[in-house]
N, C-alpha and C positions, 0 to 999 in steps of 0.2 A: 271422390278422388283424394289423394293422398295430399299432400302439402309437397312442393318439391324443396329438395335440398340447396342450399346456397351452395354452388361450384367456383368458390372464390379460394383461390389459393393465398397460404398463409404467406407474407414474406419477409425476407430474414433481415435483422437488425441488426445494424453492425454496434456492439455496445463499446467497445473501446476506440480513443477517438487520439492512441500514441501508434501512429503509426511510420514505419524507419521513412528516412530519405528516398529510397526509391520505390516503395508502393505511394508515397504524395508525389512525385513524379508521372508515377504509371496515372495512378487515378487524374493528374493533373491532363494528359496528353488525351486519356478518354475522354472528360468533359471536355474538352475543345474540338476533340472527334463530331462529337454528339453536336455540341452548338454549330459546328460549321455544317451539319446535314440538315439541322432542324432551319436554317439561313438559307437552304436551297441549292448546298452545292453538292455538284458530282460524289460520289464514291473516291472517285481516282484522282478529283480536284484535290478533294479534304484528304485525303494521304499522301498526297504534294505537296501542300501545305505544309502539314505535319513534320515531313521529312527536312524539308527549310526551316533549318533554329531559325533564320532570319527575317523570315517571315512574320512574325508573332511578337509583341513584345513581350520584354521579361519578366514582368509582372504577371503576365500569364502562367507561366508555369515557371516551380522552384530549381535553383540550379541543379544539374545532372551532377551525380557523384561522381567525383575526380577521384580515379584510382590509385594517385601516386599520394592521395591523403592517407589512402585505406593501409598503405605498410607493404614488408616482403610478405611474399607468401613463400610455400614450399615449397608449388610447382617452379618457382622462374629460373632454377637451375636445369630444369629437363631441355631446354634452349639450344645450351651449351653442346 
C-alpha cells in the first residue's frame, strides 16, 4: 500500500505586525470573544458582555476610534 498523504492544511501568517486603530480593536474584541467561550460561557452571555464597554476593563481592549478626531468628510453636507 501506498504511504498516505499528510491532509494538514497550510496556515496563513500574518507577517506585518502595523496594523491601524481599528483592526487592533476588531482583533482586540475577538480574543475576549474567544477567552469568554473557552471560560465556559454562553454564546449570547459573551455577546452581552462584549456589547457592555463597562463590563470589561480598559486594558483590555484599546480605545475605539473617536470620529470627531478623524476630521470632515465630504459626505456631512448630504444631512442638510
Amino acid at each position: 500500500m501506498a504511504a498516505r498523504k499528510s491532509s494538514r492544511k497550510r496556515v496563513a501568517v500574518v507577517k506585518e505586525n502595523d496594523y491601524t486603530p481599528l483592526e487592533l480593536y476588531c482583533i482586540s474584541l475577538n480574543e475576549y470573544y474567544k477567552a469568554l467561550r473557552k471560560a465556559g460561557f454562553s454564546v449570547e452571555l459573551a455577546l452581552g458582555i462584549l456589547s457592555d464597554k463597562d463590563a470589561y476593563p480598559g486594558w483590555i481592549i484599546p480605545e475605539p476610534i473617536d470620529p470627531n478626531k478623524l476630521g470632515s468628510t465630504e459626505y456631512e453636507d448630504d444631512d442638510e
